[in-house]
C-alpha positions in Angstrom: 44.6 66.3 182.0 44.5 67.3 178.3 41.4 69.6 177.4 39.6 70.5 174.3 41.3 73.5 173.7 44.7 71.2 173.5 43.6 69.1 170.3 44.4 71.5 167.1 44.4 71.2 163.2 42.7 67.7 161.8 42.9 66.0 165.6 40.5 69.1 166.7 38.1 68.3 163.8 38.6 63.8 164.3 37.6 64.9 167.6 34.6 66.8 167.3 33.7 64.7 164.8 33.3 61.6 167.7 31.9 64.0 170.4 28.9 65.7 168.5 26.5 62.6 168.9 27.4 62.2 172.9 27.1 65.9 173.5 23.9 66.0 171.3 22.1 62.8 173.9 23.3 65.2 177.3 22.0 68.6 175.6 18.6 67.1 173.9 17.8 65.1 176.8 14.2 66.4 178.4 15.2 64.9 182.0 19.0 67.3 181.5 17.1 69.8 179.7 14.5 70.3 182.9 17.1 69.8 185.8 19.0 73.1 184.0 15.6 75.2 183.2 15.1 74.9 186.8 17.8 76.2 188.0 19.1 73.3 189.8 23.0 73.8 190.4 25.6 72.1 188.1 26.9 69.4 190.7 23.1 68.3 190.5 23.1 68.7 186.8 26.8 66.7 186.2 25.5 63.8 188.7 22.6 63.3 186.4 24.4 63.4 183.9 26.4 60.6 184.8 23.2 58.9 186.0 21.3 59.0 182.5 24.5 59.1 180.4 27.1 56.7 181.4 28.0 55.5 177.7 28.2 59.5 176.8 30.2 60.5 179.4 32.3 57.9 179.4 32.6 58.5 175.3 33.5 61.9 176.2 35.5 62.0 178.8 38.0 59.6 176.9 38.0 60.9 173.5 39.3 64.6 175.0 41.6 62.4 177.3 42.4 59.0 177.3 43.7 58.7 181.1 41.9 55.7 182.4 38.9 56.8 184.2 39.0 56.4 188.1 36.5 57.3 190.6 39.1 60.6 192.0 39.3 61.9 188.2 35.8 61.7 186.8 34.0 64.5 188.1 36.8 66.5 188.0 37.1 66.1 184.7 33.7 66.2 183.5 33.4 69.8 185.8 37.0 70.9 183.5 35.4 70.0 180.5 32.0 72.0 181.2 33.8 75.0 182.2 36.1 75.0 179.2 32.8 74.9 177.1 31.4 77.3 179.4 34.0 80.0 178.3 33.1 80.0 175.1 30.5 81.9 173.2 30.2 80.1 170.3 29.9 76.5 171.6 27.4 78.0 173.9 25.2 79.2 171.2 26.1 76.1 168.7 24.2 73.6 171.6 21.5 76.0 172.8 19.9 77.2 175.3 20.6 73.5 177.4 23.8 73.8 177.0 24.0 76.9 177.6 22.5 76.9 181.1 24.4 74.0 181.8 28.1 75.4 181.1 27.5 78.8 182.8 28.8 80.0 185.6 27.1 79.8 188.7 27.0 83.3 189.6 26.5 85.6 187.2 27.1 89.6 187.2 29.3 91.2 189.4 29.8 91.0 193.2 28.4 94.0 195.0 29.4 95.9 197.8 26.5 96.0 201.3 24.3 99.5 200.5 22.8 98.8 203.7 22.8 101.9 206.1 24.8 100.6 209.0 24.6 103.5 211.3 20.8 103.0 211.9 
């Protein structure tokens, strides 16, 4: 599956050029926009997504990779593409606090080890 990070030079920018609007309806979208501010988890999240924005996800998921869409590849490939813009800083900030929310991790900080006194 080819990812974001694998289109470069004037593809990179034909590319983002086509993907701005789609991402732009999935970010600004209040029903998206709610689901994330309440914490609901990102398998939640990406079904709605695909629920409210079929044209957009479809728009997406094809211009990063044109491999005929299939009902194995699809969320798999929609989850790839949110973590790939979840691991970067920049994009995070360019779509906001929505997308934000949306591309993070699950879990945040680090693990931690049981302080509970066992003895007692």
């Amino acid at each position: 599956m080819k990812k974001l990070s694998d289109h470069k030079g004037e593809e990179a920018i034909a590319m983002w050029a086509d993907l701005l609007k789609p991402f732009g309806a999935i970010v600004n979208d209040e029903k998206i926009a709610k689901l994330v501010k309440s914490g609901k988890d990102r398998i939640l999240i990406a079904s709605k997504i695909l629920e409210f924005h079929k044209k957009e996800a479809t728009e997406i998921l094809l211009r990063i990779d044109d491999t005929e869409l299939n009902g194995l590849n699809i969320l798999i490939r929609l989850a790839n593409i949110l973590q790939e813009l979840g691991e970067s800083e920049e994009l995070r900030d360019f779509f906001g606090y929505a997308g934000q929310a949306m591309m993070q991790n699950e879990y945040s900080g680090l693990p931690t080890e049981n302080t509970g006194d066992d003895g007692k």
